[in-house]
C-alpha positions in Angstrom: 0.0 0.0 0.0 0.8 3.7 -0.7 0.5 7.0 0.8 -1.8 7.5 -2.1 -4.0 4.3 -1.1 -4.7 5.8 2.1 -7.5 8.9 2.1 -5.8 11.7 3.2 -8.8 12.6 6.2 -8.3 9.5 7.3 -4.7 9.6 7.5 -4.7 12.9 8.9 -6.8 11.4 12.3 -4.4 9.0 12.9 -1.5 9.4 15.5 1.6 7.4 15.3 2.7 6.4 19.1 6.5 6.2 19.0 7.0 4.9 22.3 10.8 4.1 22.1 13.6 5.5 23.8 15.5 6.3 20.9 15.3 8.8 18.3 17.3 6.2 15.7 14.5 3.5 16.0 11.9 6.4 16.5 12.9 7.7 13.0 12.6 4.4 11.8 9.3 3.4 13.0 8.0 7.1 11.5 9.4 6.5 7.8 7.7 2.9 8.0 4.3 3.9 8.4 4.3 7.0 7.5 2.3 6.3 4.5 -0.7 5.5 7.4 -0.4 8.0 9.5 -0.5 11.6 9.8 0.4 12.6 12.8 3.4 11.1 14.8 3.1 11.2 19.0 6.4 11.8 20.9 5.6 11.2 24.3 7.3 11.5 27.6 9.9 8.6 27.1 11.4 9.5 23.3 11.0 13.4 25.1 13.0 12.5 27.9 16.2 10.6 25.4 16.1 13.3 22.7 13.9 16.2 23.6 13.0 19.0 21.0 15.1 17.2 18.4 12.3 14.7 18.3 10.0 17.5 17.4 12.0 18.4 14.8 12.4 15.5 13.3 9.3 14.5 12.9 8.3 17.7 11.8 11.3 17.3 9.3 9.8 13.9 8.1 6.5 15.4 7.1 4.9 14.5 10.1 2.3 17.1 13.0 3.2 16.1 16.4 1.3 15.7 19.0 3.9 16.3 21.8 2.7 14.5 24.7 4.2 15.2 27.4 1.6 16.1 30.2 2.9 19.9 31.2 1.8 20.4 35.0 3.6 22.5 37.2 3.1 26.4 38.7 1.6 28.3 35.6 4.3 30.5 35.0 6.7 27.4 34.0 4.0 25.8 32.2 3.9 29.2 30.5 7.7 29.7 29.5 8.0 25.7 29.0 4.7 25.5 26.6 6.2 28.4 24.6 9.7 27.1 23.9 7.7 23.8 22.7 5.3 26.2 20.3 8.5 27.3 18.9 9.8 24.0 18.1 7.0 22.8 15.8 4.7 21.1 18.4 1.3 20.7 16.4 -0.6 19.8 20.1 0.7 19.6 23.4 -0.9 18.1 26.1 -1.3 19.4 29.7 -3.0 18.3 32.8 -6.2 19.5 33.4 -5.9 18.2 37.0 -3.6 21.7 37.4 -6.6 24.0 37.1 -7.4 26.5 35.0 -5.0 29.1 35.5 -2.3 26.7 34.7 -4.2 25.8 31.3 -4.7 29.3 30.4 -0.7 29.7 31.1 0.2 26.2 29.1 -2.3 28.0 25.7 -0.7 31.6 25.8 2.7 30.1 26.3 2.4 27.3 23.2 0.5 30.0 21.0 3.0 33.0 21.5 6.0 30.4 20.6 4.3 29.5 17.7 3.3 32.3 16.8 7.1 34.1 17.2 8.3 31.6 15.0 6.3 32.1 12.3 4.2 28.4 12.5 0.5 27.5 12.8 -1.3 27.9 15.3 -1.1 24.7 17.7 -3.7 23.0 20.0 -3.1 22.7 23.7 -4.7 19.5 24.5 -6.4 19.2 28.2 -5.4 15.3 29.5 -8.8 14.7 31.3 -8.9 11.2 32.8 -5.6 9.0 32.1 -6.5 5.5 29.8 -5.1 3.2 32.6 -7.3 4.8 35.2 -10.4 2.9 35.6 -11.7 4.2 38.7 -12.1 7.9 38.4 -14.8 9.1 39.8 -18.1 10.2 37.5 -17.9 13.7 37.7 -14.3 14.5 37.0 -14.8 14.4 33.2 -17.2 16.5 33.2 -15.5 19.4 35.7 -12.1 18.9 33.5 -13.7 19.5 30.5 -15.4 22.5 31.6 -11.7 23.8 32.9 -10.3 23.1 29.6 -13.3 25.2 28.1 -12.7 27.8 30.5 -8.9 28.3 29.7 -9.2 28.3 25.9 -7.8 25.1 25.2 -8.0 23.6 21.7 -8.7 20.2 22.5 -9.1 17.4 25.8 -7.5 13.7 25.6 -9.6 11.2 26.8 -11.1 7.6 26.3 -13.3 6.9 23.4 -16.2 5.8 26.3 -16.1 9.6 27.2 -15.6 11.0 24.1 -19.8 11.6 23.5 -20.0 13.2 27.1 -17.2 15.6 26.5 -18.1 16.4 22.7 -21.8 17.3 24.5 -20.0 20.0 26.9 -17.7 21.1 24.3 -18.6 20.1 21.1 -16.1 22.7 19.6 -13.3 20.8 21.5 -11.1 18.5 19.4 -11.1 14.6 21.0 -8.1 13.0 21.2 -8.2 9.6 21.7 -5.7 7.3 23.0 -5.5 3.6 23.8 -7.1 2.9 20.5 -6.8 -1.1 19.5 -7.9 -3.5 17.0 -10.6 -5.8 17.7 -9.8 -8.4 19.7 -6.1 -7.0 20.0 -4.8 -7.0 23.9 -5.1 -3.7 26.2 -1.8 -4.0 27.6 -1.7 -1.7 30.4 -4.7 0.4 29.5 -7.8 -0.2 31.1 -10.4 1.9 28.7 -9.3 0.5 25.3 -11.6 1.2 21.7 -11.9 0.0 18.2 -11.3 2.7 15.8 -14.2 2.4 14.1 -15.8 2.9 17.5 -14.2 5.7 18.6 -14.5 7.6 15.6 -18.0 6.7 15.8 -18.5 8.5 19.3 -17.2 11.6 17.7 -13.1 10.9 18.0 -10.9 13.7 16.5 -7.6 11.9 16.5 -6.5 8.4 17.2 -3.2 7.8 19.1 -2.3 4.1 17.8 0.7 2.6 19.3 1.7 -0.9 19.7 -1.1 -2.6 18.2 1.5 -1.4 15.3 4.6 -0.8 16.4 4.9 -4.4 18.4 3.3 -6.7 15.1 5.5 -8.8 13.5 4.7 -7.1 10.3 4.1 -3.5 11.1 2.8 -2.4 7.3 0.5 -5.1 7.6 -1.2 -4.2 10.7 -1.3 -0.8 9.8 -2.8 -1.7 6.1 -5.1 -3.8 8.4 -6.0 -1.2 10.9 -6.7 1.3 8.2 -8.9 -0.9 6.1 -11.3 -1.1 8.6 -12.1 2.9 9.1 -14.8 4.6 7.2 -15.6 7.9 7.9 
């Protein structure tokens, strides 16, 4: 299959989780299957053995990134650390929504003036609601973050496709960015709220953070063919 085999809103919704340690086989991984996928994730691990030079590359290879990296800290270093990661290229950056709102607000103005000061698109700051592996959060918290994300102009909440329907009906202007996405019948691994694609796009999913469903099959192109095969939009 070829880039050209794959419709382009389809690709475009699907996030590539390179959850390696290195930026070598991170590269790797991102030229394989780029022809599926849109949108490559660099999350706190590849962050943490390569930092903004993962950003780059990716952004280098063609790629948006959704840098996830979970910002929560006082807001004035979510501030200046959300605006040096603007600057770098980051398409969406996630931040905890458990920090309040006045940390969110600081996290959006930070990541749009970096942006913006080097000349690049406007990013989305991306409010982490409820974590995947978390399966006994209490009812009311989605709701409460997503009305903190509202409140502090953030582009966008990350949650699991089983919540995706309640936070698009707060916030239906919200992007949903949905992690711990799997193919049917494919093993959660550590995550406790797993989804088909199909049915999280269904629910009102945004963006798709697809991982080792992918990364971990012996043939990677094939799963991804596989995994792309089955979405209709």
């Amino acid at each position: 299959m070829t880039t050209t085999a794959v419709a382009p809103d389809i690709r475009g919704r699907l996030a590539l989780a390179l959850d390696v340690d290195d930026l070598v086989e991170a590269t790797r991984l991102a030229r394989e299957l780029q022809p599926w996928f849109g949108v490559a994730k660099v999350g706190l691990e590849l962050f943490s053995a390569a930092g903004t030079d993962a950003v780059v590359t990716m952004t280098e290879l063609g790629y948006k990134v959704f840098l996830d990296v979970k910002l929560h800290d006082i807001p004035t270093t979510v501030r200046k650390a959300a605006r040096v990661l603007g600057a770098v290229g980051a398409s969406y950056l996630t931040l905890h929504a458990f920090g309040g709102a006045s940390m969110l607000r600081a996290g959006v103005e930070g990541l749009r003036d970096g942006a913006s000061a080097a000349g690049l698109e406007p990013p989305a700051a991306l409010a982490v609601t409820i974590l995947t592996s978390d399966a006994d959060a209490p009812a009311h918290i989605l709701g409460s973050r997503v009305r903190t994300a509202v409140e502090a102009g953030c582009g966008g909440v990350v949650c699991a496709a089983g919540d995706v329907r309640e936070a698009k009906q707060l916030a239906p202007r919200l992007l949903a960015v949905v992690p711990g996405i799997r193919p049917a019948g494919a093993s959660a691994d550590d995550q406790a709220r797993t989804s088909t694609p199909q049915a999280a796009l269904e629910a009102g999913a945004d963006l798709l953070v697809i991982g080792r469903a992918v990364t971990a099959a012996p043939d990677r192109a094939k799963a991804a063919a596989r995994l792309v095969e089955g979405i209709t939009l």
